[in-house]
C-alpha positions in Angstrom: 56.8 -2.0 -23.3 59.8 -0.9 -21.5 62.2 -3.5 -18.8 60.6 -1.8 -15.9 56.8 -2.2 -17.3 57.6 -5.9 -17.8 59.0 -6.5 -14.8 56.0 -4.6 -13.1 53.7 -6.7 -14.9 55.0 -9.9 -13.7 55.2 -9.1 -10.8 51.1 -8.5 -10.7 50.8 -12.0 -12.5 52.6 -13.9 -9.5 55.6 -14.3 -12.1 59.1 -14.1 -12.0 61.6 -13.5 -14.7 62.6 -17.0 -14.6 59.2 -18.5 -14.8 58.3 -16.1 -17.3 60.9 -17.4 -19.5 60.0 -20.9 -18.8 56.6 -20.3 -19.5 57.1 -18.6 -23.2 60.1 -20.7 -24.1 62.6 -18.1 -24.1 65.8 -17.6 -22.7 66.3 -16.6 -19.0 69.7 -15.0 -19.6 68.2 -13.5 -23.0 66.1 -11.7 -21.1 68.2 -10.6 -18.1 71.2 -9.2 -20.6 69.3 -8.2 -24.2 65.9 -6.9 -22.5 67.9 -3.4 -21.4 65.9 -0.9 -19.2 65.9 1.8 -22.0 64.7 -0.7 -25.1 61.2 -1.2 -25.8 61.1 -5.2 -25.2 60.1 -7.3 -28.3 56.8 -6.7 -29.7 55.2 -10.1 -28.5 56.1 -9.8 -24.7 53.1 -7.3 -24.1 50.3 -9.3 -26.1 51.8 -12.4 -24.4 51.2 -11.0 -21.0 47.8 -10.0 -21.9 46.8 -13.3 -23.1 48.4 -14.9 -20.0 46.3 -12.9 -17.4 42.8 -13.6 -19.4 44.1 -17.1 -19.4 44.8 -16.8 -15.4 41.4 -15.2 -14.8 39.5 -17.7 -16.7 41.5 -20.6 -14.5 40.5 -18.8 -11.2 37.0 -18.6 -12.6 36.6 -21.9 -13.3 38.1 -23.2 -10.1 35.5 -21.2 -8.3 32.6 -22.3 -10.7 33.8 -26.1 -10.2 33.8 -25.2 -6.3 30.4 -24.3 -6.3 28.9 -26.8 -8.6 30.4 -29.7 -5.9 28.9 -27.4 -3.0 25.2 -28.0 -4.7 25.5 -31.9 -5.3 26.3 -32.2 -1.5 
């Protein structure tokens, strides 16, 4: 995964460089000055984004499940 395909895949996920850091407990300027545009990014960074939007999905999922269940006990 290159600079410009992480940064394209945060954006989808509603992230931002500095939440993305927050979020894996790296280092914001780590990634703004050692993630270059022509290196492929460390080899955790794509699995970690993967994992992140099942995680999202399920979240969303289960907010509209919960949504529903309260709408039949009304």
């Amino acid at each position: 995964m290159t600079r410009l395909d992480f940064d394209k895949k945060i954006k989808t996920l509603g992230l931002s460089r500095k939440s993305f850091a927050k979020i894996a407990g790296v280092s914001y300027t780590g990634i703004s000055t050692n993630w270059k545009e022509n290196k492929n990014l460390p080899p955790w960074v794509e699995p970690f984004l993967h994992y992140y939007e099942k995680s999202k999905a399920l979240d969303d999922l289960l907010i509209i499940m919960h949504k529903h269940k309260m709408l039949e006990e009304q």
